[in-house]
PyMOL Python script that loads the backbone (N, CA, C, O; Angstrom):
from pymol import cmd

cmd.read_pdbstr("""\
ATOM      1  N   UNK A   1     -30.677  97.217 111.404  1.00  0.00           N
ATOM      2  CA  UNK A   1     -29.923  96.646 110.314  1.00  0.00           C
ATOM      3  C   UNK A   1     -30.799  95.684 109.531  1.00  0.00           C
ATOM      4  O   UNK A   1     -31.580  94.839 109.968  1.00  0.00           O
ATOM      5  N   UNK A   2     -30.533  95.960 108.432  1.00  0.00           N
ATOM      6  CA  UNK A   2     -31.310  94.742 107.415  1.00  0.00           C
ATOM      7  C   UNK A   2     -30.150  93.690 106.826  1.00  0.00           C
ATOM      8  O   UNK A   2     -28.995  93.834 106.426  1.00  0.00           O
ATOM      9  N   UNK A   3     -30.920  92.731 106.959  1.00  0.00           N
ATOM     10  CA  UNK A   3     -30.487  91.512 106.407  1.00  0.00           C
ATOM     11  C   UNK A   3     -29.693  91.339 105.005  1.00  0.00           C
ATOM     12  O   UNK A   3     -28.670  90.695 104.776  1.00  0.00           O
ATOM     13  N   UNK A   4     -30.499  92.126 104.139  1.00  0.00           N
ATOM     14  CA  UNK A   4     -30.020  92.827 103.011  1.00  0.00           C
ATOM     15  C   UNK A   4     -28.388  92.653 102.546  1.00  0.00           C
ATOM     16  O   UNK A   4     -27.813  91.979 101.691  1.00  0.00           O
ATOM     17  N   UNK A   5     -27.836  93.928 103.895  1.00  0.00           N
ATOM     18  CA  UNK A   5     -26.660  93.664 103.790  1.00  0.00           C
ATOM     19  C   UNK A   5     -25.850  92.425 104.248  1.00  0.00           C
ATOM     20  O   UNK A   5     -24.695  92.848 104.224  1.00  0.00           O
ATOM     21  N   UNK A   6     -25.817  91.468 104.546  1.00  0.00           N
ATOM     22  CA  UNK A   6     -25.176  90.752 105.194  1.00  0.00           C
ATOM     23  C   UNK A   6     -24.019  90.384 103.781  1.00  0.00           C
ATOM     24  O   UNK A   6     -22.890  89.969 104.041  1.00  0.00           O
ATOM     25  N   UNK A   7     -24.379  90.552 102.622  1.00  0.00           N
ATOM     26  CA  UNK A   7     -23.304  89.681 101.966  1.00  0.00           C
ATOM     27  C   UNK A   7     -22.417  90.768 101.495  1.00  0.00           C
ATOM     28  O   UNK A   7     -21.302  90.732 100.974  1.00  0.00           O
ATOM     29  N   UNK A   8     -23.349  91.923 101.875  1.00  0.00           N
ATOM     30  CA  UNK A   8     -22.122  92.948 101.763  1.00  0.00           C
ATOM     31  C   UNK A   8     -21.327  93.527 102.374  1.00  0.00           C
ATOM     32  O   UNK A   8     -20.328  94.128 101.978  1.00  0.00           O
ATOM     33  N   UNK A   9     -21.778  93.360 103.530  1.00  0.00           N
ATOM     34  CA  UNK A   9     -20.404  93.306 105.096  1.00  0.00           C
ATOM     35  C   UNK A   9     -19.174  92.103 104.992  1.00  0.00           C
ATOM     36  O   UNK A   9     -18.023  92.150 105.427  1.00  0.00           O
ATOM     37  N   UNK A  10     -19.920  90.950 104.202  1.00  0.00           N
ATOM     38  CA  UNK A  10     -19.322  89.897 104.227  1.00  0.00           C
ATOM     39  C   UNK A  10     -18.053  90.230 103.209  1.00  0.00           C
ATOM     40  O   UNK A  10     -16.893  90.089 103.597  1.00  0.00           O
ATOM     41  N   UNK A  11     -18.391  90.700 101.828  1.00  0.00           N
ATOM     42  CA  UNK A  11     -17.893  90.894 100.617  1.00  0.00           C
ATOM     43  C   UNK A  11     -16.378  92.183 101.291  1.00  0.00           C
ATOM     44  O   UNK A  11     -15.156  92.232 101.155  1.00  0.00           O
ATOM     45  N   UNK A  12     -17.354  92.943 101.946  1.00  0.00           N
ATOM     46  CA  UNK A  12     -16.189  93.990 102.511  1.00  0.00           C
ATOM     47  C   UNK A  12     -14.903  93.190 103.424  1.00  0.00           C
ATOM     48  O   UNK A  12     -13.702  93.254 103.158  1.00  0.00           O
ATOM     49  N   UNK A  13     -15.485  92.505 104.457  1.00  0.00           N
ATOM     50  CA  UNK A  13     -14.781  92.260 104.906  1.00  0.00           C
ATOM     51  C   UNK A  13     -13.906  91.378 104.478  1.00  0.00           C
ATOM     52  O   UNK A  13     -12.758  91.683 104.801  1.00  0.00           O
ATOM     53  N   UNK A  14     -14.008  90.302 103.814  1.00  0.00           N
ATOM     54  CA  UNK A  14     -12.918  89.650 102.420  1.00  0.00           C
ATOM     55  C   UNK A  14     -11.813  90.816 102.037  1.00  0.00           C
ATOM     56  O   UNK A  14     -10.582  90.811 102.051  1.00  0.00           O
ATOM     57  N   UNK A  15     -12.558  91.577 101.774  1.00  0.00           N
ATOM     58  CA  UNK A  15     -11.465  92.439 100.726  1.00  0.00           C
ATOM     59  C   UNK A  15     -10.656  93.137 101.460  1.00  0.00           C
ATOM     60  O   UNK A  15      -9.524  93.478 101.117  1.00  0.00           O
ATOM     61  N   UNK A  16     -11.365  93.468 102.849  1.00  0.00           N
ATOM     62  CA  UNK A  16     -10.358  93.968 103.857  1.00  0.00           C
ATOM     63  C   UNK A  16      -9.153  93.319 104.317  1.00  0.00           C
ATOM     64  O   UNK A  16      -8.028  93.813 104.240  1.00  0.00           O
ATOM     65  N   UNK A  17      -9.491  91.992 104.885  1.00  0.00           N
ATOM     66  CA  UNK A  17      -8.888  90.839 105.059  1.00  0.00           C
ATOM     67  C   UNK A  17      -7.595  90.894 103.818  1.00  0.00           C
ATOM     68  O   UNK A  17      -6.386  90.811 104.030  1.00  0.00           O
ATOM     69  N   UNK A  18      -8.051  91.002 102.950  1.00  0.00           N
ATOM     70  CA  UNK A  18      -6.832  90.278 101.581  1.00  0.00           C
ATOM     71  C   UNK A  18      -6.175  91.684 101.985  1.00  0.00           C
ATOM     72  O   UNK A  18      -5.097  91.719 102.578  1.00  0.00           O
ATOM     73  N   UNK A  19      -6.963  92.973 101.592  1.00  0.00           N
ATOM     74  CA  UNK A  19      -5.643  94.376 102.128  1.00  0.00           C
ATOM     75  C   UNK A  19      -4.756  94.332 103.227  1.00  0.00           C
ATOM     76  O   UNK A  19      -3.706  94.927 103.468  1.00  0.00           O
ATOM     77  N   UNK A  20      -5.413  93.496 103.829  1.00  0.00           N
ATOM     78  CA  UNK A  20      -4.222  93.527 105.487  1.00  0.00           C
ATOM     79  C   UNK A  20      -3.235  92.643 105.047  1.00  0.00           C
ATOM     80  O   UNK A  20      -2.070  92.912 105.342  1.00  0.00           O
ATOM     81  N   UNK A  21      -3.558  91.307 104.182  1.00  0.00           N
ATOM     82  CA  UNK A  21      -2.584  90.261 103.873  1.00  0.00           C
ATOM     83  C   UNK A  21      -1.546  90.892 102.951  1.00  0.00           C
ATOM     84  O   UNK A  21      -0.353  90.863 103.252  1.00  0.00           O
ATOM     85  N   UNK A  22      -1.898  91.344 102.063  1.00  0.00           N
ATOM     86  CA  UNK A  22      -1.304  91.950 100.941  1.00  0.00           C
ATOM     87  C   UNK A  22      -0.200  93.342 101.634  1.00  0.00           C
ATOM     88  O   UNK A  22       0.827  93.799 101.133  1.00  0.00           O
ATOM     89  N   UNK A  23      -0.733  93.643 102.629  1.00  0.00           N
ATOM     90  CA  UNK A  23       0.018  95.189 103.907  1.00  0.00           C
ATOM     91  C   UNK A  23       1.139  93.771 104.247  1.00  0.00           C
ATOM     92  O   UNK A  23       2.349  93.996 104.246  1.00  0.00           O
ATOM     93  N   UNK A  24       0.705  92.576 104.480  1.00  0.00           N
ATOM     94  CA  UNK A  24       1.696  92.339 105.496  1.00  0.00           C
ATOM     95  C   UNK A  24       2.605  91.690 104.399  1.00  0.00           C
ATOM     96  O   UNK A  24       3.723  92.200 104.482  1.00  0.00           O
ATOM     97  N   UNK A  25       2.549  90.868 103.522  1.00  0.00           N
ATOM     98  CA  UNK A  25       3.205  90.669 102.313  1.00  0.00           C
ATOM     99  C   UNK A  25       3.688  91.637 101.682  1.00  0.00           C
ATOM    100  O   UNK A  25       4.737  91.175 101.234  1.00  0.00           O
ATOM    101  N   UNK A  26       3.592  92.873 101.294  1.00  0.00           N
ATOM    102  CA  UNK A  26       4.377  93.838 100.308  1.00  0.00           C
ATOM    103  C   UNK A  26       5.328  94.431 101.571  1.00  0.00           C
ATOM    104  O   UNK A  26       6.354  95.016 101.224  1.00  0.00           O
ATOM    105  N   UNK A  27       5.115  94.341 102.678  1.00  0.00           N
ATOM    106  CA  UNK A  27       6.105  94.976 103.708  1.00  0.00           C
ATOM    107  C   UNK A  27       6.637  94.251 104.851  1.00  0.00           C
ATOM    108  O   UNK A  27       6.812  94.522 106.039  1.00  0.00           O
ATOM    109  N   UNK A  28       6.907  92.892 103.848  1.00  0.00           N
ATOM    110  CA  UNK A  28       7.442  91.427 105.034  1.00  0.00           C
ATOM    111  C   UNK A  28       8.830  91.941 105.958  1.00  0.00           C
ATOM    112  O   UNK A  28       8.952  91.708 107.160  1.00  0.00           O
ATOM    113  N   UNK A  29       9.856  92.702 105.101  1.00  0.00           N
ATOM    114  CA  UNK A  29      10.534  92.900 106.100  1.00  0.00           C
ATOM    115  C   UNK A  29      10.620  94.182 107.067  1.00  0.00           C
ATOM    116  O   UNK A  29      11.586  94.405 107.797  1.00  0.00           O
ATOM    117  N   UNK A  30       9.815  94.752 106.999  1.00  0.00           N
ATOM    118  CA  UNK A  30       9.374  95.862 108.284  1.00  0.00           C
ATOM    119  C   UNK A  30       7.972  95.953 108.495  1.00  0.00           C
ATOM    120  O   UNK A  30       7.188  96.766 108.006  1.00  0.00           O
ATOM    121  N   UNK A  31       7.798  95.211 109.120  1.00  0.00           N
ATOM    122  CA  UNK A  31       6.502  94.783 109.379  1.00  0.00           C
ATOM    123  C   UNK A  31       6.021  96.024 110.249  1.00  0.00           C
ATOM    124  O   UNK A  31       6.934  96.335 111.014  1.00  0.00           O
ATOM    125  N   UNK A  32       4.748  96.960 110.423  1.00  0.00           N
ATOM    126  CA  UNK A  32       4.771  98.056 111.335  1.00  0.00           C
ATOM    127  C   UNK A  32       3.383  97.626 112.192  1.00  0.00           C
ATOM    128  O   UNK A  32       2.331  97.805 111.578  1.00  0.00           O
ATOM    129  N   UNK A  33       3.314  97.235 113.157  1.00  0.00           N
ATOM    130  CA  UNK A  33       2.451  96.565 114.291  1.00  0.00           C
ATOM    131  C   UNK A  33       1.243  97.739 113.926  1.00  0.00           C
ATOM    132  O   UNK A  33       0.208  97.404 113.351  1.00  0.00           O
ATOM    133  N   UNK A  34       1.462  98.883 114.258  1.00  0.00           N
ATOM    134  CA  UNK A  34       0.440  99.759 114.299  1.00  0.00           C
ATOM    135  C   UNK A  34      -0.712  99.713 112.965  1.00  0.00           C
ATOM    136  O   UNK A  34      -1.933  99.589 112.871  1.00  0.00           O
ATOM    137  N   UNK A  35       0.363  99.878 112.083  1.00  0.00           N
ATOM    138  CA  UNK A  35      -0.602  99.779 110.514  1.00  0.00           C
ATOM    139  C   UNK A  35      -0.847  98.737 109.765  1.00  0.00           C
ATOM    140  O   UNK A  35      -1.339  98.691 108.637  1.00  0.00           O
ATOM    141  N   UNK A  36      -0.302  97.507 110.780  1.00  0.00           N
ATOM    142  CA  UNK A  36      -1.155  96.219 110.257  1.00  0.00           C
ATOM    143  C   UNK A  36      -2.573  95.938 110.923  1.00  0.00           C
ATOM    144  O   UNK A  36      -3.569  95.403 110.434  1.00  0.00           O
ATOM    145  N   UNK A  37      -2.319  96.547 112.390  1.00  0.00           N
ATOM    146  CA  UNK A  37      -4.136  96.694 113.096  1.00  0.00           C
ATOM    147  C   UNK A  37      -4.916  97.809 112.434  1.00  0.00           C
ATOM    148  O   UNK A  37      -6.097  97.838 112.781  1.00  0.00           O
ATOM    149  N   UNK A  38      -4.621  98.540 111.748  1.00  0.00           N
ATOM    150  CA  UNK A  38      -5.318  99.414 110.991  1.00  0.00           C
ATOM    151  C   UNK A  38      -5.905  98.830 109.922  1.00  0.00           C
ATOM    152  O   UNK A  38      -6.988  99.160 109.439  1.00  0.00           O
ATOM    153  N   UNK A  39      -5.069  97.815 109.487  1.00  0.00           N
ATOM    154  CA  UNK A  39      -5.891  97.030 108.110  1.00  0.00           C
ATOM    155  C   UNK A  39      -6.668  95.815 108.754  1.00  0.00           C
ATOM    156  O   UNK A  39      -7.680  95.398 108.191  1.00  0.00           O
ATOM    157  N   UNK A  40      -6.235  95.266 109.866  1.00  0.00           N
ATOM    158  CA  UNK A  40      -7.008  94.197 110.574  1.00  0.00           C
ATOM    159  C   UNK A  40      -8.291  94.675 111.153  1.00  0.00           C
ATOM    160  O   UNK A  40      -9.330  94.068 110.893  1.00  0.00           O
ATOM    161  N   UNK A  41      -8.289  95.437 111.709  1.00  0.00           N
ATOM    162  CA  UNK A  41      -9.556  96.210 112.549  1.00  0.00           C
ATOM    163  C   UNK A  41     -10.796  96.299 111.540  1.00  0.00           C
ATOM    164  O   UNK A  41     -11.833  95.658 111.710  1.00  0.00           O
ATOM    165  N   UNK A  42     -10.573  97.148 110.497  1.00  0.00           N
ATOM    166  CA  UNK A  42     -12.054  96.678 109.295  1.00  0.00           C
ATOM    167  C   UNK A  42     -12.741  95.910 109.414  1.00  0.00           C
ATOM    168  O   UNK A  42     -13.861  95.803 109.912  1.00  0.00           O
ATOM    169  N   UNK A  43     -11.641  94.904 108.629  1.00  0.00           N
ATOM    170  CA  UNK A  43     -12.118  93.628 109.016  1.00  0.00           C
ATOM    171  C   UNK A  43     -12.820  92.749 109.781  1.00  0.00           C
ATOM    172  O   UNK A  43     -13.750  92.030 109.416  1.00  0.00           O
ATOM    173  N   UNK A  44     -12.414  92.824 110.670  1.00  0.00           N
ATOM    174  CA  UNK A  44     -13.128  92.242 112.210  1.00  0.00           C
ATOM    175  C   UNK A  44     -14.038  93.012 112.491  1.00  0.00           C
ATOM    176  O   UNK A  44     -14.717  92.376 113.297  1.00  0.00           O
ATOM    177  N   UNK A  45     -14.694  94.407 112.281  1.00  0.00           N
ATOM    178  CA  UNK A  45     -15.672  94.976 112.675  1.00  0.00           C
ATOM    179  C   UNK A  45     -16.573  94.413 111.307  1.00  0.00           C
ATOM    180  O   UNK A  45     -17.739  94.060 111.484  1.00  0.00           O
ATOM    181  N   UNK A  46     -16.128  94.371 110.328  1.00  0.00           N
ATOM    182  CA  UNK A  46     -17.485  93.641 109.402  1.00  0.00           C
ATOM    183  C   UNK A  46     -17.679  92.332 109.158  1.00  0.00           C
ATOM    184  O   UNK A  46     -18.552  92.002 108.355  1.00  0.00           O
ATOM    185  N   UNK A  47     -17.004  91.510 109.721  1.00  0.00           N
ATOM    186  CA  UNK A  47     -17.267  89.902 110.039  1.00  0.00           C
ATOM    187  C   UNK A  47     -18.377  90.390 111.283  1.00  0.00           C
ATOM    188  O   UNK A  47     -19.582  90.191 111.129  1.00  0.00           O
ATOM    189  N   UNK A  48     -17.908  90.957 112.356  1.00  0.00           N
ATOM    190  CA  UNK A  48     -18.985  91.276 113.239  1.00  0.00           C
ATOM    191  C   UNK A  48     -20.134  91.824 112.641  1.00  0.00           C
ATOM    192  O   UNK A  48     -21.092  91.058 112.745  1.00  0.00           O
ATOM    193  N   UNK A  49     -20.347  92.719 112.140  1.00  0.00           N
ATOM    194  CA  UNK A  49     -21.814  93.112 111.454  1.00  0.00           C
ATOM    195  C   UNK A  49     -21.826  92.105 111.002  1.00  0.00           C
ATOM    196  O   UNK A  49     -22.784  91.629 111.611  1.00  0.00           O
ATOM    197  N   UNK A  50     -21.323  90.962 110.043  1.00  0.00           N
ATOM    198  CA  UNK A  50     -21.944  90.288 109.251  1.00  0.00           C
ATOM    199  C   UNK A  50     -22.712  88.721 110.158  1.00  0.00           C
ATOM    200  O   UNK A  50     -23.627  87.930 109.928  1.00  0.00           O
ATOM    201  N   UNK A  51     -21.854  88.898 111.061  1.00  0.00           N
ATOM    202  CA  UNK A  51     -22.501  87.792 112.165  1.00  0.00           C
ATOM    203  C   UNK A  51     -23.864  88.743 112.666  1.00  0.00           C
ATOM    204  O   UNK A  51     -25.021  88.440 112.374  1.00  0.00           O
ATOM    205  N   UNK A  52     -23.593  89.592 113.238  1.00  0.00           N
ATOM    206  CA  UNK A  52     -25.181  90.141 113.694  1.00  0.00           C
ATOM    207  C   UNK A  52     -26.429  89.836 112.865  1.00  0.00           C
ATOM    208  O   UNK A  52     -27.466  89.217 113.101  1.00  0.00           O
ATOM    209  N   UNK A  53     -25.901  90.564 111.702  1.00  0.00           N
ATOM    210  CA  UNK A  53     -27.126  90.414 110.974  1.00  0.00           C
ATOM    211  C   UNK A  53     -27.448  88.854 110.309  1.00  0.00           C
ATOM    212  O   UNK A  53     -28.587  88.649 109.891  1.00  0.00           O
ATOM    213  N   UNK A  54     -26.550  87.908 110.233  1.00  0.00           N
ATOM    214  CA  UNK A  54     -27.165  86.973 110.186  1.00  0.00           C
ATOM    215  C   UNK A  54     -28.097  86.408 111.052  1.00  0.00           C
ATOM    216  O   UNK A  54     -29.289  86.210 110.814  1.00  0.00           O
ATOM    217  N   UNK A  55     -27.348  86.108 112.294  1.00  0.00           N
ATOM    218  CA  UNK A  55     -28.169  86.089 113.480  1.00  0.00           C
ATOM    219  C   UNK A  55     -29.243  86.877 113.539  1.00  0.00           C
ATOM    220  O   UNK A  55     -30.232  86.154 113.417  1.00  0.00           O
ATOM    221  N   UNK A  56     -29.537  87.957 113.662  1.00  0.00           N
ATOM    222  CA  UNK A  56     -30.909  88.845 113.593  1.00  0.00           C
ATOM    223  C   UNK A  56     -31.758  88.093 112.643  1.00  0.00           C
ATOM    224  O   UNK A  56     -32.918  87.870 112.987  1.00  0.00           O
ATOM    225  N   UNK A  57     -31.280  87.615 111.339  1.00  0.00           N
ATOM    226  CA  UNK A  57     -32.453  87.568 110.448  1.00  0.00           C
ATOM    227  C   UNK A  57     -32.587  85.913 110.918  1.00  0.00           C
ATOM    228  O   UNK A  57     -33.774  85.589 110.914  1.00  0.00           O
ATOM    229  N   UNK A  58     -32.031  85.226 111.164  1.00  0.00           N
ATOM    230  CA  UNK A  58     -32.352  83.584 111.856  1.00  0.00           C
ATOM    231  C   UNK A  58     -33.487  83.975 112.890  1.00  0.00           C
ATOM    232  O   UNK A  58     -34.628  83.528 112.777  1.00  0.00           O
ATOM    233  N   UNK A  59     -33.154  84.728 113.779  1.00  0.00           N
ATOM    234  CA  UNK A  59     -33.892  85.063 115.064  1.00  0.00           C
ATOM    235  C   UNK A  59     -35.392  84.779 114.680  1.00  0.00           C
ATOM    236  O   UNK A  59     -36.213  83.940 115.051  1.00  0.00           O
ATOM    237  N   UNK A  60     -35.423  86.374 113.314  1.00  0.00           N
ATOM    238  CA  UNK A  60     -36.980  86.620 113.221  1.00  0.00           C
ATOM    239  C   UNK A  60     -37.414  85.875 112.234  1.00  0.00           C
ATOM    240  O   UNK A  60     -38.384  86.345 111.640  1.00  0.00           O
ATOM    241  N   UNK A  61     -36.898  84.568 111.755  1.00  0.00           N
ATOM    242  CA  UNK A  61     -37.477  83.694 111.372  1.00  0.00           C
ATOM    243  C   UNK A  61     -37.952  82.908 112.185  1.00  0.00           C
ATOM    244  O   UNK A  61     -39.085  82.449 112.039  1.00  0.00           O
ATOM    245  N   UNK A  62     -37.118  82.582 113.272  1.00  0.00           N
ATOM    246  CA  UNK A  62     -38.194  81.883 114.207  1.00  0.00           C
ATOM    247  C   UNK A  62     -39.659  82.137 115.402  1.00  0.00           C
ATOM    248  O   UNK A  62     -40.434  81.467 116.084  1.00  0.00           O
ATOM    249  N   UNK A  63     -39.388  83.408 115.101  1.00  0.00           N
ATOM    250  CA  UNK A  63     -40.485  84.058 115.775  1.00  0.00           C
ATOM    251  C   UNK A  63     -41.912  84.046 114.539  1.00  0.00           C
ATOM    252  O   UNK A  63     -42.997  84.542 114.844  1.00  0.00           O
TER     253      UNK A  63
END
""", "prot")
cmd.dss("prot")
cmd.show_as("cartoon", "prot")
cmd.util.cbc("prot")
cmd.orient("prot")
């Protein structure tokens, strides 16, 4: 992974984030457990890339 991306895992995952908010706001009163972790899950997998690759590129700066 390159460093590169980091603000664009970051950028994704924002926008994912607001789709899950916006899932759980346009469908406040039937909320459906299953297809709100469908919009949450994105998310959290590209905050994770976006932590890796920060971390990675800190790393090999200090080396």
């Amino acid at each position: 992974m390159s460093s590169k991306f980091f603000y664009a895992y970051l950028i994704g995952a924002f926008v994912a984030l607001g789709l899950a908010v916006w899932q759980l706001i346009s469908t406040t009163p039937r909320v459906s457990t299953p297809v709100g972790f469908l919009y949450v899950v994105p998310a959290l997998i590209l905050f994770y890339m976006a932590y890796k690759v920060y971390h990675e590129k800190n790393d090999s700066e200090l080396m």
